[in-house]
C-alpha positions in Angstrom: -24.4 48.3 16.2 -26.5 45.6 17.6 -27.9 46.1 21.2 -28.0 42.4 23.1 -29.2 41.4 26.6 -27.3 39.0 27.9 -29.3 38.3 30.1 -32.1 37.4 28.0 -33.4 33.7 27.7 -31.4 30.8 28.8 -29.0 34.1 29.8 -25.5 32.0 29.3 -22.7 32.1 27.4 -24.1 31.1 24.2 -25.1 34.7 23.5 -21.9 36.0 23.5 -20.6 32.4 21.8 -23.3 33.2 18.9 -23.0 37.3 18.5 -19.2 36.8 17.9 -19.3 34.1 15.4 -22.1 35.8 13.3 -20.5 39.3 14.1 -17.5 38.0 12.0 -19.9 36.3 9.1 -21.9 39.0 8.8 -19.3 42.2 9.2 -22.0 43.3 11.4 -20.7 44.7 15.1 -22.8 44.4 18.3 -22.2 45.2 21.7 -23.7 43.1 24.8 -24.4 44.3 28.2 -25.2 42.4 31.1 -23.2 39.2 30.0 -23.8 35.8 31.6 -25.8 37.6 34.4 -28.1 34.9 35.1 -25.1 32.3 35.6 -23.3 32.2 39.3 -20.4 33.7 38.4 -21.8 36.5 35.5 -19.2 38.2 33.4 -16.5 36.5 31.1 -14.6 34.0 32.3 -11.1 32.5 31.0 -13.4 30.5 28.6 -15.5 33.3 27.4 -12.4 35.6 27.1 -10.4 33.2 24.9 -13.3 33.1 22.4 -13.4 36.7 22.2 -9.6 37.2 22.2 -9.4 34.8 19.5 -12.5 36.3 17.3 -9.9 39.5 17.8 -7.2 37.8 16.0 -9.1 35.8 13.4 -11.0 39.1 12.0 -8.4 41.9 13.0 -11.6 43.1 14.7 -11.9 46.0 17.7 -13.2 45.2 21.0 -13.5 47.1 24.2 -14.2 45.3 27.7 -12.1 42.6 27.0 -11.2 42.0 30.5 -11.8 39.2 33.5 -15.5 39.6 34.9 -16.4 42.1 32.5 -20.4 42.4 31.9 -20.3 44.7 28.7 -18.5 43.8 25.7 -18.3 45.9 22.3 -17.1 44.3 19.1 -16.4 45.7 16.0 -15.3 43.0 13.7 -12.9 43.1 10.5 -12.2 40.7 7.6 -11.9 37.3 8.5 -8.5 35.7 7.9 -7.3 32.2 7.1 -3.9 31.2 9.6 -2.5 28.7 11.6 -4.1 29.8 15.5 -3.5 28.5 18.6 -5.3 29.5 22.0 -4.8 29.1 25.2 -8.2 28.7 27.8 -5.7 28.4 31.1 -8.0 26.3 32.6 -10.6 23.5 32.1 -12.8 25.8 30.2 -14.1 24.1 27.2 -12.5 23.8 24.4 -15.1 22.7 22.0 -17.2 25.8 22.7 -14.1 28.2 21.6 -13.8 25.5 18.5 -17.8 25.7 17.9 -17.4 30.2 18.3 -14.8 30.2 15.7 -15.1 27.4 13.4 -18.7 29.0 11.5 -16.2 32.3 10.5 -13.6 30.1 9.3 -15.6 28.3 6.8 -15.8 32.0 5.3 -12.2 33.0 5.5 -10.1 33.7 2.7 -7.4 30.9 2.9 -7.5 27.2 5.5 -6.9 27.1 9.0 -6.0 24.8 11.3 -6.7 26.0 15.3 -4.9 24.0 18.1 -7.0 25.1 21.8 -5.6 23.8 25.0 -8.0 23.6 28.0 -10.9 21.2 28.8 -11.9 18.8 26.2 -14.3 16.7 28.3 -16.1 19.2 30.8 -19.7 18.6 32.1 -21.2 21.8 31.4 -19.8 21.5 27.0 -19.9 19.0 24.3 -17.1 16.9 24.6 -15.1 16.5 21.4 -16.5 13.3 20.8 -19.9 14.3 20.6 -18.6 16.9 17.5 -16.4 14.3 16.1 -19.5 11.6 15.4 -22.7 13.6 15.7 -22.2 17.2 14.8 -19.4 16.9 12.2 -20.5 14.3 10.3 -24.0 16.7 9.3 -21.7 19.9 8.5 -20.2 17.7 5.7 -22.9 16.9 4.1 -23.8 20.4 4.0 -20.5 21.0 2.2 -18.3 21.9 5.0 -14.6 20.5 4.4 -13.3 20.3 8.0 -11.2 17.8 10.7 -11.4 17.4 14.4 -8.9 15.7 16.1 -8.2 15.2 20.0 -4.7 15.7 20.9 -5.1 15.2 24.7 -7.5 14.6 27.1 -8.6 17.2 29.7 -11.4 17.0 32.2 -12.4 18.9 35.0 -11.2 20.6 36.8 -7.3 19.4 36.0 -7.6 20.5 32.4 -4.5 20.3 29.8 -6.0 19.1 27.2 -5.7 19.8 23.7 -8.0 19.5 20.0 -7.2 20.4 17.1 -8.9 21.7 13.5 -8.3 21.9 10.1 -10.5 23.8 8.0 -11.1 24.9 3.8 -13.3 27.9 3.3 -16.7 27.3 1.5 -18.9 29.4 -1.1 -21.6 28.3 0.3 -23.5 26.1 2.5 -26.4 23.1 1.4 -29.3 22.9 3.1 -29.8 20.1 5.3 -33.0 18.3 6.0 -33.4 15.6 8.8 -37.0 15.1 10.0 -36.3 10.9 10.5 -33.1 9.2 11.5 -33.8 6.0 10.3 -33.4 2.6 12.4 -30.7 1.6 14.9 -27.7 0.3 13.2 -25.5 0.1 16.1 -25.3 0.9 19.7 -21.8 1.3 21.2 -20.6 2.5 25.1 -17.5 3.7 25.9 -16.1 4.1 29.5 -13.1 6.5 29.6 -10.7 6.6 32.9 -7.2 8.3 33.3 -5.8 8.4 36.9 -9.0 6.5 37.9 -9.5 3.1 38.8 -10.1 0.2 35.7 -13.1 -1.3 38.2 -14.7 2.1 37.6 -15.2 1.3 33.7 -15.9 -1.7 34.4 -18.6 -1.4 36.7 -20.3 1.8 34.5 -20.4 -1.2 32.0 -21.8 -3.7 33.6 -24.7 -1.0 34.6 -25.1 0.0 31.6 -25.3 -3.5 29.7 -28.3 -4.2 32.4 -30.2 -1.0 31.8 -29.5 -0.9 28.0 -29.3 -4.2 26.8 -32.8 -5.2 26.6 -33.9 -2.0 24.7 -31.0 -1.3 22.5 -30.4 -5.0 21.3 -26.7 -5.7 21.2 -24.2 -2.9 22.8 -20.7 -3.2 21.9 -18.5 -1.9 25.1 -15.0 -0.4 25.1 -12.5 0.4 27.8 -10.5 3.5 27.4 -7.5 3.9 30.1 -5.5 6.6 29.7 -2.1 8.1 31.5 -2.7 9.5 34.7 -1.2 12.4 33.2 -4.2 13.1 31.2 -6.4 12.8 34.5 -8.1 12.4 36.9 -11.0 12.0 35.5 -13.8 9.4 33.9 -16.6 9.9 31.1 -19.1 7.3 30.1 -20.3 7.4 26.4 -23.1 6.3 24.4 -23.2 6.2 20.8 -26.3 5.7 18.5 -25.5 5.0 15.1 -28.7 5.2 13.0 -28.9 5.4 9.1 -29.3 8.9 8.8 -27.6 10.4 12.2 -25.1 9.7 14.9 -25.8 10.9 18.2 -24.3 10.7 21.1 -25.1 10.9 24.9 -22.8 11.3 28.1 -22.2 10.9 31.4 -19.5 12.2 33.7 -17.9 10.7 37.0 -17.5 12.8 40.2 -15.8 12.0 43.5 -17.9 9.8 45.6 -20.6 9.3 43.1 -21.0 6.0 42.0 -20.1 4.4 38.8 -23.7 2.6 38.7 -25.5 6.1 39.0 -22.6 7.8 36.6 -24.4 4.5 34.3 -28.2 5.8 35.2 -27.4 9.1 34.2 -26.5 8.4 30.8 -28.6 5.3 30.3 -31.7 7.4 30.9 -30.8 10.1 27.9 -30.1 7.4 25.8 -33.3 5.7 26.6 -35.5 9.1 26.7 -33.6 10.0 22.8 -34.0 5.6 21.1 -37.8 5.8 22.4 -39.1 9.0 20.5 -39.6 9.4 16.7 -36.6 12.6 16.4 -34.4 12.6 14.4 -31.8 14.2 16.1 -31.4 15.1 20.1 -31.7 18.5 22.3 -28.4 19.7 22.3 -27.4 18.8 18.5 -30.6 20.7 17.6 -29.2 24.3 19.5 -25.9 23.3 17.4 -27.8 22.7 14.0 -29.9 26.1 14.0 -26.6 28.2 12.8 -25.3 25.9 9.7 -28.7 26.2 9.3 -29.5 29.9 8.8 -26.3 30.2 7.0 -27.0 27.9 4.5 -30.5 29.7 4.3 -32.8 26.7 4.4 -33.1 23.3 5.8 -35.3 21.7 8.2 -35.2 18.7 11.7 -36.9 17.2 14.3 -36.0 17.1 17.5 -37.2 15.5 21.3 -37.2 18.9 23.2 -36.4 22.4 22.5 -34.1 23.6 24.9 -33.5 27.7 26.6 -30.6 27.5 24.6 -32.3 26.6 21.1 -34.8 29.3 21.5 -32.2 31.6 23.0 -29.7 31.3 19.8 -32.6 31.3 17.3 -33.4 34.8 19.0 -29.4 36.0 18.4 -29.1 34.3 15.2 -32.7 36.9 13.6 -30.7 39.5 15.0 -28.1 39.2 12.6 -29.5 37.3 9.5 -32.8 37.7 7.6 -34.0 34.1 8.9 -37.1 33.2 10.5 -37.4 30.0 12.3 -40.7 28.1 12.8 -41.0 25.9 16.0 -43.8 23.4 16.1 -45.1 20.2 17.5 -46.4 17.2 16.3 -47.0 13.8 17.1 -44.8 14.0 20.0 -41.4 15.5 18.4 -40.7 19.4 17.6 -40.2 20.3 14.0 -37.6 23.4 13.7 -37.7 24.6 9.8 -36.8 27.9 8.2 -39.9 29.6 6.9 
């Protein structure tokens, strides 16, 4: 039984998020005390409970503290098994950070699965499925991955109802991946996404964006997304890098009475901050690259910052797997390799 703090480092979610999908890998059960203490609300939220709920079902596995606001979890995992899920968050909770919890085991089930999660697709605090669609799933498939994303329906926050779903095959094993360059800009693409919000918001996010962007990313092709109001309220702004090797992508949210031109400066400036360094890929695909990573056993990137939450899940991740990460800088950029 492995003892975690969940408190420790960045002192989020993520722990729990990265204990339960290794937990299943490795057969290996853990119990966590103290979970999300350093967040506002600490204990397990609808989000937090969904993911464990669901880790119940896929590996038949036992699990006491299982409740609303609970700060100590024990898990005793089974044999993963290959099904047709669905899940239900309740509420805007993310969805992609259930998908990115359970996805991992799947890979190492014993038959496909598809998984249909309802909740929030687009929520500031999670990768919205976008980001895994072009930037995150694109890498697992070169490592050997055979999987599919697809967005049913949209759902932001705090509204929620949306809906993704995922197929996936089981794999013998995963390749390493190495990305220590990303190559040169092959594209540059922003899209503003409304539903139940103005058109002039999109348009004016645009407009900001094409002035702060235009200059230093060359051309940037702009798209206009308006959806039902069923589907909102609620507005994201996107910006996608295609380069030769990697995809990422950066975005920004709209609130009530904040501006579409700041909405704009928000995600201008981490697009900006990513085009003018020499990484290969950004902060928050590195925290999401370290665990394909130490499954597959080697494999190496660079990235512009390492984040609480790389270092925290690098930390959860030796717990469970004889891996050892190295974490270095040079010439501006931080090199994450496994020794």
């Amino acid at each position: 039984m492995i003892e975690l703090d969940g408190s420790h480092g960045e002192g989020g979610g993520q722990i729990l998020r990265t204990a339960l999908t290794l937990s299943m890998i490795t057969g290996i059960p853990f119990r966590i005390e103290r979970i999300r203490a350093r967040r506002s609300k600490p204990g397990l939220l609808r989000q937090h409970l969904t993911a464990v709920n669901a880790a119940v079902q896929i590996c038949g596995a036992q699990a006491e503290g299982a409740a609303p606001g609970s700060q100590a979890l024990s898990f005793i995992p089974g044999k993963i098994r290959g099904d047709d899920y669905r899940f239900a968050i309740g509420t805007a909770g993310s969805c992609t950070l259930v998908l990115q919890t359970l996805l991992p085991a799947l890979w190492f089930a014993d038959a496909p699965s598809t998984l249909r999660i309802s909740g929030g697709t687009h929520n500031p605090a999670a990768p919205p499925l976008d980001f895994l669609s072009r930037s995150w799933l694109p890498l697992l498939l070169r490592m050997g991955v055979e999987m599919k994303l697809e967005l049913l329906r949209h759902g932001f926050y705090p509204a929620g109802g949306g809906e993704l779903y995922a197929s996936v095959r089981p794999v013998s094993a995963l390749q390493p991946l190495e990305l220590l360059e990303r190559g040169e800009l092959r594209a540059a693409r922003a899209t503003a996404i409304v539903a139940g919000v103005p058109i002039e918001v999109a348009k004016r996010e645009l407009a900001e964006l094409h002035l702060q962007l235009g200059g230093v990313l060359g051309e940037l092709r702009q798209e206009m997304r308006a959806l039902s109001s069923r589907e909102g309220p609620g507005n994201a702004l996107l910006v996608e890098l295609q380069y030769r090797e990697i995809t990422e992508l950066f975005t920004a949210f709209g609130e009530k009475g904040l501006p579409a031109e700041v909405v704009a400066s928000r995600v201008a400036k981490l697009a900006r901050h990513f085009h003018g360094s020499t990484a290969a890929v950004g902060e928050h695909l590195a925290d999401q690259l370290v665990l394909p990573l130490a499954l597959a056993g080697a494999g190496a990137f660079t990235t512009v910052n390492v984040s609480s939450h790389l270092q925290t899940n690098v930390e959860v991740i030796g717990k469970f797997l004889p891996v050892e990460f190295s974490l270095t800088r040079t010439a501006g950029v931080h090199r994450i390799s496994l020794r």
